[in-house]
C-alpha positions in Angstrom: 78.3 106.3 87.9 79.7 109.0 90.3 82.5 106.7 91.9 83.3 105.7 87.9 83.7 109.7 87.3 85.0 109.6 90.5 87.7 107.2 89.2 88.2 108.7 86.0 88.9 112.2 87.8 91.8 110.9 89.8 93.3 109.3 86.8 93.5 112.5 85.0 94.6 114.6 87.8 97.3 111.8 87.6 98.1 112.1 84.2 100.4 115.0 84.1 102.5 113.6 87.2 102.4 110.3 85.3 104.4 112.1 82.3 106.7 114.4 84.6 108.0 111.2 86.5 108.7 108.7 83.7 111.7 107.5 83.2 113.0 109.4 86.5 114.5 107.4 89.5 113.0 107.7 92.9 115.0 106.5 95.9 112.1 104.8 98.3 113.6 104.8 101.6 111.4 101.5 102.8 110.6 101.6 107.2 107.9 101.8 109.6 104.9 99.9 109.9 105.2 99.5 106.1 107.5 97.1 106.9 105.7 95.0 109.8 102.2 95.3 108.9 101.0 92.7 106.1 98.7 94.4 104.4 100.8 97.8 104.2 103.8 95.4 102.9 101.4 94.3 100.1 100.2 97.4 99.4 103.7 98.9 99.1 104.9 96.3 97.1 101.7 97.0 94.8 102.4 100.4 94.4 105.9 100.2 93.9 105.0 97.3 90.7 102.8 100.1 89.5 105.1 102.9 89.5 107.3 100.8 87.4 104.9 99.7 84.8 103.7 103.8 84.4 107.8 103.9 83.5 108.8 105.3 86.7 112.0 103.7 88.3 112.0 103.0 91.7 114.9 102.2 93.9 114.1 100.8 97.3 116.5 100.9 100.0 115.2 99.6 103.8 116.8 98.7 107.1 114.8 96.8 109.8 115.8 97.7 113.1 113.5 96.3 115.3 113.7 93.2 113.6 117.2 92.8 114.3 116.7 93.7 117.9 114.0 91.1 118.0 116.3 88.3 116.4 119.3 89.7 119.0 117.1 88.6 122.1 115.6 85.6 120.9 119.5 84.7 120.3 120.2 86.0 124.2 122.0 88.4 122.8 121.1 92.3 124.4 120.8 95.3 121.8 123.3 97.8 122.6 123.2 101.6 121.5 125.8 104.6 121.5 123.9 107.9 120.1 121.3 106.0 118.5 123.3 103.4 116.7 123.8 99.8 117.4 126.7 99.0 118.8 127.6 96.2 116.4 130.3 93.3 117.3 131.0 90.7 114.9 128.2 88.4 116.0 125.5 90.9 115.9 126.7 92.0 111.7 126.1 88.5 111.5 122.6 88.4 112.6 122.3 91.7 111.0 122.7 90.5 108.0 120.8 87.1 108.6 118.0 89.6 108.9 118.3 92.1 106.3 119.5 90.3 103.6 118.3 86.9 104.4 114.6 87.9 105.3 113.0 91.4 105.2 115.1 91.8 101.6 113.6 88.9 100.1 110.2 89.0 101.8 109.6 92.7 100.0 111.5 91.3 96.4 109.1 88.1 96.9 106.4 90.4 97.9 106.6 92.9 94.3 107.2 89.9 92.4 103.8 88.8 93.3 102.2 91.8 92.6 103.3 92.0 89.1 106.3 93.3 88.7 110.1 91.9 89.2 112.5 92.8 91.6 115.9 91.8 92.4 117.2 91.6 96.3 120.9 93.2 96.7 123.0 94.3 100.2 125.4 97.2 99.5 127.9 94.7 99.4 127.0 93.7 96.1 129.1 94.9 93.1 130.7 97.4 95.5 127.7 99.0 95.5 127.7 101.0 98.7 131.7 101.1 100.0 132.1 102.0 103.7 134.7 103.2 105.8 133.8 102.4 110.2 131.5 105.3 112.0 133.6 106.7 114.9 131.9 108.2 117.8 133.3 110.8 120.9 131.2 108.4 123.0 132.3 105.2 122.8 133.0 102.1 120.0 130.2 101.3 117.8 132.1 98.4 116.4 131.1 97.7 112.7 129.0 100.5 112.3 130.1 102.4 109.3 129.2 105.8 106.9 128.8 105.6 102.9 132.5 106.2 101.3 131.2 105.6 98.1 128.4 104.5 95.7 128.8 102.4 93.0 125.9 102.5 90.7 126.6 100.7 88.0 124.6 97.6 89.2 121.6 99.2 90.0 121.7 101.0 86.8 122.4 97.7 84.5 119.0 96.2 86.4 116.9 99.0 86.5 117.5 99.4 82.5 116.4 96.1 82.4 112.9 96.2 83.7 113.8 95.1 87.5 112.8 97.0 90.4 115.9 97.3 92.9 115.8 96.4 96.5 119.0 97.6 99.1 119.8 96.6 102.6 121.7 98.9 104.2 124.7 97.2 104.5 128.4 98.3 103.7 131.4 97.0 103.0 134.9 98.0 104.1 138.2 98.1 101.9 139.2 94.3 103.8 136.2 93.0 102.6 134.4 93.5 106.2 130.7 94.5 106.7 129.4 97.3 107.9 126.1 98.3 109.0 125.0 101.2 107.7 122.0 103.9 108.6 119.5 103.0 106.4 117.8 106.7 106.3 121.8 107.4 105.7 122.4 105.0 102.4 119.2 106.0 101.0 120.2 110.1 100.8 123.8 108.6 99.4 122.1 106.1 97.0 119.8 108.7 95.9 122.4 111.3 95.0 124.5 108.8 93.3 121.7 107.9 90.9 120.9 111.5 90.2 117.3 110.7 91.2 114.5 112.9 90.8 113.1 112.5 94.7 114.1 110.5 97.6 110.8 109.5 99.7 111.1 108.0 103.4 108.1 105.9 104.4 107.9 106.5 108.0 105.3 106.4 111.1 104.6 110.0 111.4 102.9 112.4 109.1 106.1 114.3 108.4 107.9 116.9 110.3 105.6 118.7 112.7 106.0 121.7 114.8 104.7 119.8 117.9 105.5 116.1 118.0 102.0 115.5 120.1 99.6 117.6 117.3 99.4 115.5 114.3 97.8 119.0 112.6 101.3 120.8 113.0 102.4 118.9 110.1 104.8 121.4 108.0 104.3 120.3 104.6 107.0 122.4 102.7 110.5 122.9 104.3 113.5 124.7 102.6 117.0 123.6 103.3 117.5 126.3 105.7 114.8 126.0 107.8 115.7 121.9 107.7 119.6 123.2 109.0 117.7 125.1 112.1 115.3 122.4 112.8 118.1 119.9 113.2 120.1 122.3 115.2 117.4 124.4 117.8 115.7 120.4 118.5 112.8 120.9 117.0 112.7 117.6 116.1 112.8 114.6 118.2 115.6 112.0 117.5 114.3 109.4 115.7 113.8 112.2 113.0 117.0 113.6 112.9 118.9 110.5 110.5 115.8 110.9 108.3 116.1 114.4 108.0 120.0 114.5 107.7 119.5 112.1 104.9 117.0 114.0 103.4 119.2 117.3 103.2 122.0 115.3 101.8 120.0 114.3 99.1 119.1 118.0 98.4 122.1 119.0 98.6 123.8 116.6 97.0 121.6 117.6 94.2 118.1 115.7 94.3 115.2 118.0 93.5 113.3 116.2 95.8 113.3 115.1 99.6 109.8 114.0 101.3 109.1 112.4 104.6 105.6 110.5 104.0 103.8 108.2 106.7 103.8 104.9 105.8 100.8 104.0 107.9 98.6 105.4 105.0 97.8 102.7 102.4 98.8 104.5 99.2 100.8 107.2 100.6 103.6 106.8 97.9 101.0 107.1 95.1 99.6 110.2 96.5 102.9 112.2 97.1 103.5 111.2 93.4 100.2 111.5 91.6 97.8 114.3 93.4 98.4 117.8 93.3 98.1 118.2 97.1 100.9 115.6 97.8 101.3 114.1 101.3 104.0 114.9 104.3 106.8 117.0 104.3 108.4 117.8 101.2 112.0 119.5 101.3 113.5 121.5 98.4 116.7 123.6 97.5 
């Protein structure tokens, strides 16, 4: 009886959040272990099918990094970075999008499909829906690496009103008709703003921004923009944070309410951010 109360409890603290968020978008920037791990990909792709049947609207957006880099060597073909980005040649967009679109896109569609509800697989390419122009770096060539010009959202919007849960690789493409490959913490903050969603939330493989990258319990759970601008310029975070962190102020300032950095790892995560009052992560605000 106390685990039925239990139960019962939860769903009333929910309630409330239930009512706030319906009919909102949120922009789930999809990564991490969430992506490799079975049973996290499930449980994502259950929570995502739920948030949609509450009347929530949920954009996903992912990359897949290490899958491409995988592919690229068993292709004897060696990953190549300039400042964190992949140096990306015409052969390696290629695989990059055999990867992207061709296999983690359709394994998550595939995978909220079968938990209920229905999604639809697009690459920013579709529609025009993310236009980019090429990345240019001090450093060196990235090749076709490119930054969001431009959103189009009238594709996602036409689905979405539909009933279908939308899923984005991060992939670009040029004014020629050429691909780009695009940050995926990067087109999520663009995507997010464009759609004038409520919250942008990137499923990572850290708690959230901490004050001490070895102490888990330095988590900051509440950051506002300023003290987002001098954590990304005083290195206070580590590298692979930065992109996630640009992207979320972006989305802030672009005008999204909303901007949290939640670890993936945590069956549920994106339920609790949502539903409990406590939340999860690191949530950054105007």
């Amino acid at each position: 009886m106390k685990d039925l109360q239990l139960r019962a409890q939860m769903l009333i603290e929910a309630l409330p959040y239930i009512q706030k968020w319906a009919g909102q978008t949120v922009v789930v920037k999809y990564g991490g272990a969430a992506m490799t791990d079975p049973a996290l990909k499930a449980e994502v792709a259950r929570d995502l099918a739920l948030l949609r049947y509450v009347g929530i609207l949920p954009v996903v957006v992912h990359g897949g990094g290490p899958s491409i880099s995988e592919m690229m060597r068993r292709l004897g073909k060696e990953p190549e970075f300039i400042e964190g980005c992949r140096v990306t040649d015409e052969e390696t967009m290629r695989i990059v999008q055999m990867v992207l679109v061709g296999e983690i896109n359709q394994d998550l569609v595939a995978a909220i499909n079968a938990a209920g509800a229905r999604a639809v697989g697009l690459s920013g390419k579709d529609a025009n829906l993310i236009v980019a122009c090429k990345k240019e770096s001090p450093v060196g060539d990235l090749g076709l690496v490119g930054e969001v010009a431009s959103v189009d959202r009238s594709v996602i919007d036409v689905l979405t009103h539909a009933g279908y849960v939308v899923v984005i690789s991060s992939i670009g493409v040029g004014p020629g008709g050429e691909s780009y490959n695009i940050n995926a913490d990067t087109a999520a903050g663009d995507i997010a703003v464009a759609l004038e969603a409520v919250k942008l939330i990137a499923l990572s493989d850290v708690p959230g921004v901490l004050r001490d990258v070895n102490d888990p319990s330095s988590l900051i759970s509440e950051m506002t923009l300023a003290e987002v601008r001098a954590a990304l310029a005083d290195g206070t975070v580590g590298k692979g944070m930065i992109p996630k962190l640009e992207s979320c102020l972006r989305a802030v300032e672009g005008g999204v309410p909303y901007a949290h950095l939640i670890d993936g790892r945590i069956p549920h995560a994106l339920l609790m951010e949502l539903f409990t009052d406590e939340g999860v992560g690191t949530m950054i605000r105007g």
